[in-house]
Every structure is written in C-alpha cells, then in structure tokens.
C-alpha positions as CSV (number, residue, x, y, z in Angstrom):
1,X,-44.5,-11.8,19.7
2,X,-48.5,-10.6,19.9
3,X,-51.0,-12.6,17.8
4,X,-52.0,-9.3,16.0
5,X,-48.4,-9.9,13.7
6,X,-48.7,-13.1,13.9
7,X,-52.2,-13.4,12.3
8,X,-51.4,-10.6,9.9
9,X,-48.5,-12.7,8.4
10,X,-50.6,-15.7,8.0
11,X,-53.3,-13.7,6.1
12,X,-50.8,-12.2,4.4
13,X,-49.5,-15.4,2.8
14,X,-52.9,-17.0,2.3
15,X,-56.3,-14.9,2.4
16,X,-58.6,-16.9,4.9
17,X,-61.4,-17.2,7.2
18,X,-61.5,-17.3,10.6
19,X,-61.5,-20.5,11.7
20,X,-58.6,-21.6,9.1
21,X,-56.2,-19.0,10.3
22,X,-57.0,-20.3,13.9
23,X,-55.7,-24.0,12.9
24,X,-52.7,-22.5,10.7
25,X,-51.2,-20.2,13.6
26,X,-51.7,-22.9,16.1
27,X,-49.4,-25.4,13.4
28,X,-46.9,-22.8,12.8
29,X,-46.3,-21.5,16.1
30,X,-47.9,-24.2,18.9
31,X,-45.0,-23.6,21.2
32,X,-46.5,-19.9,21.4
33,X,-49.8,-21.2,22.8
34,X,-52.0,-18.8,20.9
35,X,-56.0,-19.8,21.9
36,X,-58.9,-19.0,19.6
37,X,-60.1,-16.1,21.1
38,X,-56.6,-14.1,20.4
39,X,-57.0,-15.0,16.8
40,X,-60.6,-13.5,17.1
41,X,-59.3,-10.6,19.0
42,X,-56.3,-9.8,16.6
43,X,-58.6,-9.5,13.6
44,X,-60.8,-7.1,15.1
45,X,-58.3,-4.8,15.9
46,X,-56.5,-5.7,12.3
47,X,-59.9,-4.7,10.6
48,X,-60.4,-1.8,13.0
49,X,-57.0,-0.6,12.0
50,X,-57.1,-0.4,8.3
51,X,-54.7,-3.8,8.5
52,X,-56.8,-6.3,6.9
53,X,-60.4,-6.3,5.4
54,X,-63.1,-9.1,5.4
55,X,-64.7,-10.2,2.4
56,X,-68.6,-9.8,2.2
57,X,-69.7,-13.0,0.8
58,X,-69.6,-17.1,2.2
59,X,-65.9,-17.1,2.3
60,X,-65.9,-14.4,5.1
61,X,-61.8,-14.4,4.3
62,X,-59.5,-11.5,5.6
63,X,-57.1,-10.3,3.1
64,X,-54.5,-8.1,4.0
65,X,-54.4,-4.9,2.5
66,X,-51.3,-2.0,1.1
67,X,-51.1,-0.5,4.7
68,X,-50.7,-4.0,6.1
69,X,-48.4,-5.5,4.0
70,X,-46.6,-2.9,4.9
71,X,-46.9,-2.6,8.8
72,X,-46.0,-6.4,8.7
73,X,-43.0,-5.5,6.5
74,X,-41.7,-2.8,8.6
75,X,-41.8,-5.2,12.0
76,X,-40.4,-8.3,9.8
77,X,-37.6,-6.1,8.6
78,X,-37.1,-4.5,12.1
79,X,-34.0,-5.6,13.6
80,X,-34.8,-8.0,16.6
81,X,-33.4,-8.0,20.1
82,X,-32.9,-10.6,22.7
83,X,-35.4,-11.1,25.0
84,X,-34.7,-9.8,28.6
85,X,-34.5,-13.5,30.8
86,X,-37.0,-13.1,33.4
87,X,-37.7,-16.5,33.7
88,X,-39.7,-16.5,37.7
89,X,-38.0,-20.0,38.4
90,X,-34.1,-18.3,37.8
91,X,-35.5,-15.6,40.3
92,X,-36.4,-18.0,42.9
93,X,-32.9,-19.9,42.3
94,X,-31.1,-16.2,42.2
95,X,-33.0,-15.1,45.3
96,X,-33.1,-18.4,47.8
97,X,-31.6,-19.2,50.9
98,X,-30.1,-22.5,52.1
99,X,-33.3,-23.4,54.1
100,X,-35.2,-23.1,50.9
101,X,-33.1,-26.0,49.1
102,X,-35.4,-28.6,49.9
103,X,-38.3,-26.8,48.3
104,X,-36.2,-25.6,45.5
105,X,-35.1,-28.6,44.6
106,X,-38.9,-29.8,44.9
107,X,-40.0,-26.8,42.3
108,X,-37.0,-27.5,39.7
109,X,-37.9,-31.4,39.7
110,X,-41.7,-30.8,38.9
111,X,-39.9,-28.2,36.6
112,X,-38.4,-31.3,34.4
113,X,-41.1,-33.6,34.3
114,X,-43.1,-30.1,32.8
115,X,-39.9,-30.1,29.7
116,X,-39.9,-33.7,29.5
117,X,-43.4,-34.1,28.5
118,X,-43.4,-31.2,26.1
119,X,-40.2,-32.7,24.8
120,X,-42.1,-36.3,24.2
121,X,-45.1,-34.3,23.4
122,X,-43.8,-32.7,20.4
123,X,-41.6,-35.9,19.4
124,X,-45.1,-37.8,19.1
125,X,-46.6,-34.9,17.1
126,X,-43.8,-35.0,14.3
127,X,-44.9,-38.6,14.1
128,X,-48.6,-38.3,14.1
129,X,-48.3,-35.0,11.3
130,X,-47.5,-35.8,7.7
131,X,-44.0,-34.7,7.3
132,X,-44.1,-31.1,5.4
133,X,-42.7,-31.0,1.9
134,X,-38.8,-29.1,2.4
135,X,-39.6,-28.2,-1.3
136,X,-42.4,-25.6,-0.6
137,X,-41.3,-22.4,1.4
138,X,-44.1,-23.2,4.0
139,X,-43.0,-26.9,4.7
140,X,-39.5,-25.4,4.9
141,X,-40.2,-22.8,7.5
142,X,-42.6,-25.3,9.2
143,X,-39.6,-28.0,10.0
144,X,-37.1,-24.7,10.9
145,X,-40.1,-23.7,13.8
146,X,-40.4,-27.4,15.1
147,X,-37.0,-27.9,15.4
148,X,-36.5,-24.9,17.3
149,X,-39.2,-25.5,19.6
150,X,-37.8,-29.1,20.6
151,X,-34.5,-27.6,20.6
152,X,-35.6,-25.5,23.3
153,X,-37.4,-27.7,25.9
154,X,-34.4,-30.3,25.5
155,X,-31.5,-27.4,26.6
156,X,-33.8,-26.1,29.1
157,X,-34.8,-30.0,30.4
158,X,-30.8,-30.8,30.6
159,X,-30.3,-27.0,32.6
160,X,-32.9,-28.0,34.8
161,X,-31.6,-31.6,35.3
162,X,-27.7,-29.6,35.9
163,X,-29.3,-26.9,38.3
164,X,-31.5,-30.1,40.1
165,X,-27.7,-32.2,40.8
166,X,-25.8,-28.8,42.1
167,X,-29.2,-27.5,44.6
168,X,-29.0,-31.7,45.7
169,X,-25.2,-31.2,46.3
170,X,-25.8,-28.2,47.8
171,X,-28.3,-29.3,49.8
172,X,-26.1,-32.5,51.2
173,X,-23.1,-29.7,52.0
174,X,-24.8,-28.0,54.2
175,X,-26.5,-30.5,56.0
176,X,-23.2,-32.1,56.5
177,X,-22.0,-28.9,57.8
178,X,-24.8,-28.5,60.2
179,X,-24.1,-32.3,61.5
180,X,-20.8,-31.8,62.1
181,X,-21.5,-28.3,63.9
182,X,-24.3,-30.3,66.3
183,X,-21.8,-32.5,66.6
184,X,-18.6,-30.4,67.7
185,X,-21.0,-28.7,69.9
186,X,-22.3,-31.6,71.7
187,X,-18.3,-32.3,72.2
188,X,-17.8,-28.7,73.6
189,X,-20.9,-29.1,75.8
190,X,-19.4,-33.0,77.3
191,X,-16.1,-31.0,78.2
192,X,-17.6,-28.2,79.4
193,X,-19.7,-30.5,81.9
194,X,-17.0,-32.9,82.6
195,X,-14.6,-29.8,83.5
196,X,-17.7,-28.4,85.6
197,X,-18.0,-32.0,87.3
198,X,-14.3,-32.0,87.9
199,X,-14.6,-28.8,89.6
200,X,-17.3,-30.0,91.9
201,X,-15.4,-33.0,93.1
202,X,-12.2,-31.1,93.8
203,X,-14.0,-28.4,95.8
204,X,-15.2,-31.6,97.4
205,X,-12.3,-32.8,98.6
206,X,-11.1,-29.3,100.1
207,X,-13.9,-29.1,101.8
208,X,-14.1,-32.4,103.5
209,X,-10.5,-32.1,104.2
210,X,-10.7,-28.7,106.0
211,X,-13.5,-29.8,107.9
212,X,-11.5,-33.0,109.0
213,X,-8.6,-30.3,109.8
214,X,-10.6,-28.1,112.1
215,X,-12.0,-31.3,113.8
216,X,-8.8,-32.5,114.3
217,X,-7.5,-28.9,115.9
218,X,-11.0,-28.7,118.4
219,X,-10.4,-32.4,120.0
220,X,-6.5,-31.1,120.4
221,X,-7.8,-28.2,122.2
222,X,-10.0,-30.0,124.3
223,X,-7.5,-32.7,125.1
C-alpha cells in the first residue's frame, strides 16, 4: 500500500493539517513504517493531482475533494489480491547449500530476536496507549489493525523458530554423515596399508628364501 491512499483516506475521514495526519497514519498503520517525509510527499502529489486541496488560512488542513473521494473509493472497492511472497530470507533458505547451514541458521536466529522485539514492542505499546473506544468506528478499526499486526510477527517468530530447529537438524545430519564418511575412509585407508604391508613382507620372504636357495645350489656346485 503507497502512502498517497493511505493519506487520502485519513483526510478523507477527518480534514487536517499536516503534521496531524503524520501522527494519525503512523497510529493507524505503524507496522507499515510510513516516515514524515512520505506524508509530506503524498500530499503534494494529492494537491497536484486535483485529490485533495489545502485550506488558505491558520488551519492549513487538506480536505479531500469529489474527485478524491472518489479515486479512494474506486481503490477501496477494488478487489484485493494476495501479495506475491518474496520475502529475501525464504530465497536464501530456497536457494542454500549444505555448507551454508551454519550461516543460515546464524541469519534466521538474528531473524527471531528481530520478531521477538517487535512482538514485545507492540505488546508494551497496547499498554502504554489508552485503549480505543470499540464503540466508535475508528477505535474499532484501530483494535482490528493492532491485532493483525501482532498476529503477524508472532506466526512469522514461531516459522522462524520451526525453520531455525529443522536447518539445526539439518545441520547435525550432515555433519554426522561427513564423520562417519572420514571415518569409513580412514578404515579403507588402514586396510589398504595393512594389505600393502602384508604384501611387502611376503615378497620378503620369497626373496630371502630364493636367495638362500641359489646359495645353497653354488656351494653344491663348488663342493
């Protein structure tokens, strides 16, 4: 979602200055992390496009006018599709070899401790805001938006914890494997010089046995 609709909505509901609509979107939508300087930006292109118009005395508020209302109206109405997941941390997990486990599990981990503080972040901030009144629309729509946006950084801090234990089992598998594999090949290495050392000794023996033969054969020829 651009800040452009998202400011037009606000001043839709509420005609306002500035500033005021900068401290409403960032309550409505913080999980979105607008800044000021979108808010500023958005209005200039709503103003520019007919959208909304600024009032000319010390309120300086922007009210939204016919054509607005009606852009706004035509995107709320629009039907909405799922977002495409192109999250870069599954496209690291999707595209990694087994060497990379280590550092993957490294990346997920700091991945976590990201989701756990938003999670405790925005725990603390229900408690620190005055609880909206469910009776007004706004206070209604407020609590629908917060719980969504703590419903989404707890089921993405319990995937990450899931994908964290399987890339750690992983991880033990094949370093197992690759022990093992050392191992079986320092056994095939022991045999192969044990069989080599067996050799050596028996061609040895034949050899000190036909030289005793052909010594044995000269001093009957001289006798």
């Amino acid at each position: 979602m651009s800040a452009k609709i998202a400011v037009l909505g606000l001043v839709i509901e509420e005609p306002s200055p500035a500033h005021r609509l900068t401290a409403k979107l960032r309550q409505r939508l913080a999980s979105a992390e607008f800044v000021d300087s979108n808010v500023y930006s958005a209005l200039t292109r709503l103003e520019r496009e007919g959208l909304v118009v600024r009032a000319h005395d010390t309120s300086s508020a922007y009210a939204a006018t016919e054509e607005g209302v009606r852009h706004f109206e035509q995107w709320l109405f629009a039907s909405s599709s799922a977002p495409p997941l192109r999250d870069e941390l599954h496209m690291k997990i999707a595209l990694c070899q087994p060497h990379n486990l280590p550092r993957m599990i490294e990346l997920v981990y700091g991945q976590e401790l990201v989701c756990l503080g938003r999670v405790q972040e925005l725990k603390r901030s229900f408690e620190r805001i005055r609880p909206p009144d469910p009776s007004r629309w706004s206070g209604l729509v407020l609590v629908m938006v917060r719980d969504a946006e703590l419903a989404f950084w707890e089921a993405r801090l319990g995937w990450l914890q899931g994908v964290r234990v399987s890339l750690e089992n992983m991880s033990a598998g094949f370093q197992n494997a690759s022990r093992q594999a050392r191992g079986s090949a320092g056994l095939k290495d022991a045999s192969r010089r044990a069989r080599e050392g067996a050799g050596l000794q028996d061609t040895s023996r034949r050899t000190r046995a036909s030289a005793r033969c052909k010594d044995a054969g000269r001093r009957a020829l001289e006798a």
